[in-house]
TORPA-4810 file (N, C-alpha, C, O; in nm, 3 decimals):
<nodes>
NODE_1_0.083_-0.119_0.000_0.000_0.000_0.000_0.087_0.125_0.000_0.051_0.230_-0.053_X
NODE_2_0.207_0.108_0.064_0.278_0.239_0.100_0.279_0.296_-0.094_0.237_0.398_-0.147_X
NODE_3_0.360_0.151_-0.158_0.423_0.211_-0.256_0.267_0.245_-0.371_0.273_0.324_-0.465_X
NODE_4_0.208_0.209_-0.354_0.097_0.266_-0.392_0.017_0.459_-0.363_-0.047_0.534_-0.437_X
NODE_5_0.071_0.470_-0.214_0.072_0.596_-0.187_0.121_0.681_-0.208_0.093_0.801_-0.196_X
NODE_6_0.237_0.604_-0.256_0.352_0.785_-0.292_0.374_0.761_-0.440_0.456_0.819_-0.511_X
NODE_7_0.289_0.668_-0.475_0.273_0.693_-0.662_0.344_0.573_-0.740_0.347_0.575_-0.863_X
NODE_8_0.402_0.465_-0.664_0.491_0.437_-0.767_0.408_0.285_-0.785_0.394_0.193_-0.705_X
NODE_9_0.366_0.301_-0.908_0.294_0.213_-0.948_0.314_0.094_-1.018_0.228_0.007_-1.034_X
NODE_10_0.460_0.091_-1.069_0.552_0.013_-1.079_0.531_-0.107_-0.986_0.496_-0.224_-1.001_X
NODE_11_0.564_-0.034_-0.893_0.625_-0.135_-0.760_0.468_-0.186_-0.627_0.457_-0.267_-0.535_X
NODE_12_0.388_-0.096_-0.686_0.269_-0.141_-0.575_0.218_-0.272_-0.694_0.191_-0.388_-0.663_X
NODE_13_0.214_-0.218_-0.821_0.202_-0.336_-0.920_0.252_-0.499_-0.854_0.194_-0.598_-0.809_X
NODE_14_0.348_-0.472_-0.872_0.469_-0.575_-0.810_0.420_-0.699_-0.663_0.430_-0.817_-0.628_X
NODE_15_0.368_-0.576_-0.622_0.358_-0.648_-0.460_0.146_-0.676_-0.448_0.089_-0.759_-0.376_X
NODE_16_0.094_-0.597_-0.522_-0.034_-0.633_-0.527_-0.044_-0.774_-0.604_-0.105_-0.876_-0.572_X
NODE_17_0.022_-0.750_-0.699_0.072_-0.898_-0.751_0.090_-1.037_-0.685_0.023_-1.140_-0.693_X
NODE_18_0.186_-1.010_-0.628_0.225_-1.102_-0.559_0.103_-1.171_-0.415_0.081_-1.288_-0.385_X
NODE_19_0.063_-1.077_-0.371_-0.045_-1.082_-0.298_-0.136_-1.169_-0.329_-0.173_-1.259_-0.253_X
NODE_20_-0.209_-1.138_-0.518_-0.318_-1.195_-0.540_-0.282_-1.366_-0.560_-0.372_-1.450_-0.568_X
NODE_21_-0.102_-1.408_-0.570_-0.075_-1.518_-0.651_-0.059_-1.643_-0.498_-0.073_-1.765_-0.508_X
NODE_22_-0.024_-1.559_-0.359_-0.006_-1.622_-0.262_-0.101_-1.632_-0.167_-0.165_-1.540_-0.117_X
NODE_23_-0.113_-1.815_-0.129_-0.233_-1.892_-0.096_-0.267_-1.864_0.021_-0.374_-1.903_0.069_X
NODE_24_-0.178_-1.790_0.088_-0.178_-1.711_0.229_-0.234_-1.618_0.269_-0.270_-1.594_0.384_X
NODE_25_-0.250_-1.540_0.144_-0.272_-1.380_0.184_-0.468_-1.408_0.269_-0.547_-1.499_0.243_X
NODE_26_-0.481_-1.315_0.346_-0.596_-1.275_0.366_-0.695_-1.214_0.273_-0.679_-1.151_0.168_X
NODE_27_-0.800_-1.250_0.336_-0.932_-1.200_0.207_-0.926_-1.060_0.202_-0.941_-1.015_0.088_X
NODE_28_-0.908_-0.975_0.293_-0.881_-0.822_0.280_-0.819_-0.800_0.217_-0.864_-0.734_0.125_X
NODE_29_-0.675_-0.832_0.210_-0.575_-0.835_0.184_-0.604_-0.821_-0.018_-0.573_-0.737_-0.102_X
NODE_30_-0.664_-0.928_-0.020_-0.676_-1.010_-0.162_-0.794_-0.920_-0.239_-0.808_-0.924_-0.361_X
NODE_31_-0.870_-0.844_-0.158_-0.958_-0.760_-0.187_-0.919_-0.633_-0.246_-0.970_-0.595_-0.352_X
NODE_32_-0.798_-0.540_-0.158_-0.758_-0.476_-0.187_-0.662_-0.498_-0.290_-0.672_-0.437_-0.397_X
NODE_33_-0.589_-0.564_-0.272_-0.473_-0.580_-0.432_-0.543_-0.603_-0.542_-0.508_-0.545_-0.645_X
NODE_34_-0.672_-0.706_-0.546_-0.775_-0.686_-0.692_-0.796_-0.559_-0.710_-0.757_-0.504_-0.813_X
NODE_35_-0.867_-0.484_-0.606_-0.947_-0.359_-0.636_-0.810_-0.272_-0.676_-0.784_-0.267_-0.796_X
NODE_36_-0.744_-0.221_-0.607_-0.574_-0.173_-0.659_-0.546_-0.178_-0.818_-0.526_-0.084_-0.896_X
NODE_37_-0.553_-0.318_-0.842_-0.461_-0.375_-0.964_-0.604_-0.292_-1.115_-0.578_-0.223_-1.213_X
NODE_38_-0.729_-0.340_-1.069_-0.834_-0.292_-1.136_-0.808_-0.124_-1.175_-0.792_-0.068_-1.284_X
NODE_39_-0.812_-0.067_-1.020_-0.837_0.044_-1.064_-0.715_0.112_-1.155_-0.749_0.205_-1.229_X
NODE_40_-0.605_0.081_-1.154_-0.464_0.084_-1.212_-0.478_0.042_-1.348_-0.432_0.130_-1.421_X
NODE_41_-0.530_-0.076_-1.425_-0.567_-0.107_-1.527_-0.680_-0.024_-1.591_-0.708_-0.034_-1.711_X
NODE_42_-0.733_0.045_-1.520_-0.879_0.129_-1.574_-0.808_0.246_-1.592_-0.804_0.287_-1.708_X
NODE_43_-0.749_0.315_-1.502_-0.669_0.417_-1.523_-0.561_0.390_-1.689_-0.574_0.449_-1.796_X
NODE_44_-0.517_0.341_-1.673_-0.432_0.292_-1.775_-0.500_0.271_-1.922_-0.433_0.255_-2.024_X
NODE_45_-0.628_0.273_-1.919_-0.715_0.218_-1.985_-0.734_0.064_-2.039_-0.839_0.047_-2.100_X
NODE_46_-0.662_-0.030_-2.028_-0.673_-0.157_-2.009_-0.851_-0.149_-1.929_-0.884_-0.094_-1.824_X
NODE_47_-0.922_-0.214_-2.012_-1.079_-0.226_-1.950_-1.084_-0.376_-1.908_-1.125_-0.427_-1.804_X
NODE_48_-1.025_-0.438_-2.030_-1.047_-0.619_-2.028_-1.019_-0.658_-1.873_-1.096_-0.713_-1.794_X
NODE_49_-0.851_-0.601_-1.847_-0.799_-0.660_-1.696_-0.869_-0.579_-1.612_-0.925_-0.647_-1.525_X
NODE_50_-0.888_-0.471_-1.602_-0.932_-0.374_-1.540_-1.081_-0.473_-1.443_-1.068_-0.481_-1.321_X
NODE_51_-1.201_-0.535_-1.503_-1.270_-0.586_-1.548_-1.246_-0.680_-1.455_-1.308_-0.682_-1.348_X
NODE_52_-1.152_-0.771_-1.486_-1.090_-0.904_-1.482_-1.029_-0.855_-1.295_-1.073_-0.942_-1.220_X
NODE_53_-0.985_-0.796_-1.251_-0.906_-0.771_-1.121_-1.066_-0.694_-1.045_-1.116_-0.735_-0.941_X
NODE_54_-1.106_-0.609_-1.107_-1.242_-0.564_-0.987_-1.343_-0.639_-0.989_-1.444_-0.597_-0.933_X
NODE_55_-1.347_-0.790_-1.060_-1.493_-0.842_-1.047_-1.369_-0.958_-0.929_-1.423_-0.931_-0.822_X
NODE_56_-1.309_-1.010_-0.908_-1.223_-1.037_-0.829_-1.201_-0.997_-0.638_-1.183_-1.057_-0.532_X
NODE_57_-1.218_-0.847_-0.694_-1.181_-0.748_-0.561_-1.381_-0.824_-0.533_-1.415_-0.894_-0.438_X
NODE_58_-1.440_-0.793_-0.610_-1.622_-0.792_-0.589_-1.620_-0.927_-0.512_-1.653_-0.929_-0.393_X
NODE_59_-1.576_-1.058_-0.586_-1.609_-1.163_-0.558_-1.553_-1.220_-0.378_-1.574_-1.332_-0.332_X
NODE_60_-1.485_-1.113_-0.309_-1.440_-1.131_-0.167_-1.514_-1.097_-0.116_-1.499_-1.115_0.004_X
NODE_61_-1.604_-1.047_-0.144_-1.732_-0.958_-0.054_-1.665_-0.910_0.097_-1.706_-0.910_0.213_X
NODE_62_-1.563_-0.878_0.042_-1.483_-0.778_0.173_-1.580_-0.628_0.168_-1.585_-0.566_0.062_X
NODE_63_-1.639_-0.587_0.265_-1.692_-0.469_0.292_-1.646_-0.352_0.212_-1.704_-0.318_0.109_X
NODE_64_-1.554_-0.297_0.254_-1.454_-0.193_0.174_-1.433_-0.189_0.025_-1.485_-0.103_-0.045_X
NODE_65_-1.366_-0.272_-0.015_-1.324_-0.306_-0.179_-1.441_-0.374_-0.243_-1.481_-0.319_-0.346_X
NODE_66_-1.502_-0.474_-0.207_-1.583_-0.536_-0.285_-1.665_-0.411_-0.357_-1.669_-0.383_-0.477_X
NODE_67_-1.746_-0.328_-0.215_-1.821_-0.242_-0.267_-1.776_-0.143_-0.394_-1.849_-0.103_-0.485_X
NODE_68_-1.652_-0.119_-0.377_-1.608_-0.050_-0.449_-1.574_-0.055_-0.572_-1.573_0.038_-0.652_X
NODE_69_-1.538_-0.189_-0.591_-1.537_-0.229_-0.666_-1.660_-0.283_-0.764_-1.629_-0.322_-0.877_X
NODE_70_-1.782_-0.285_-0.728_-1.901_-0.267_-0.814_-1.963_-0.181_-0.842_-2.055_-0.193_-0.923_X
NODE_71_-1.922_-0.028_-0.766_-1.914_0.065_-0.796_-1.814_0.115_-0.950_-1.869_0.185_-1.035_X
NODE_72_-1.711_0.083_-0.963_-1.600_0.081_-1.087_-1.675_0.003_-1.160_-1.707_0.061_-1.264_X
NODE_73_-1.714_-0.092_-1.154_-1.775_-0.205_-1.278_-1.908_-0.146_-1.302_-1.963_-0.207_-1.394_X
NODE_74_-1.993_-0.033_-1.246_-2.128_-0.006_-1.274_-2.087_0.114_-1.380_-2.170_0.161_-1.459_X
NODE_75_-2.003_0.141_-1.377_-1.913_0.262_-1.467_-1.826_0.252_-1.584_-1.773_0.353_-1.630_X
</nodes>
């Protein structure tokens, strides 16, 4: 999250990544790096992944991200 905060999108890329690929991570956890990776791909304009990472963040029905993430997909 940090490297996500101070912009470098490179590297929050990197570690949201890694997040979504390890069997460990928490559902929050896994919520936020979809919703992250989505909104980063939408920005970017990539829609397909964009798409593909927030119906993801949706499918945790984590409070926070999920919502938010069907919020981005209603758009």
């Amino acid at each position: 999250m940090l490297y996500y905060r101070v912009g470098d999108r490179d590297e929050s890329r990197e570690y949201y990544r890694r997040t979504l690929e390890s069997s460990r991570s928490r559902r929050e956890l896994v919520a936020e790096a979809a919703y992250r990776l989505g909104e980063m791909a939408s920005e970017d304009g990539d829609t397909d992944q964009a798409v593909r990472y927030l119906e993801r963040a949706r499918d945790t029905g984590d409070a926070v991200f999920a919502r938010q993430a069907l919020q981005l997909l209603a758009g």
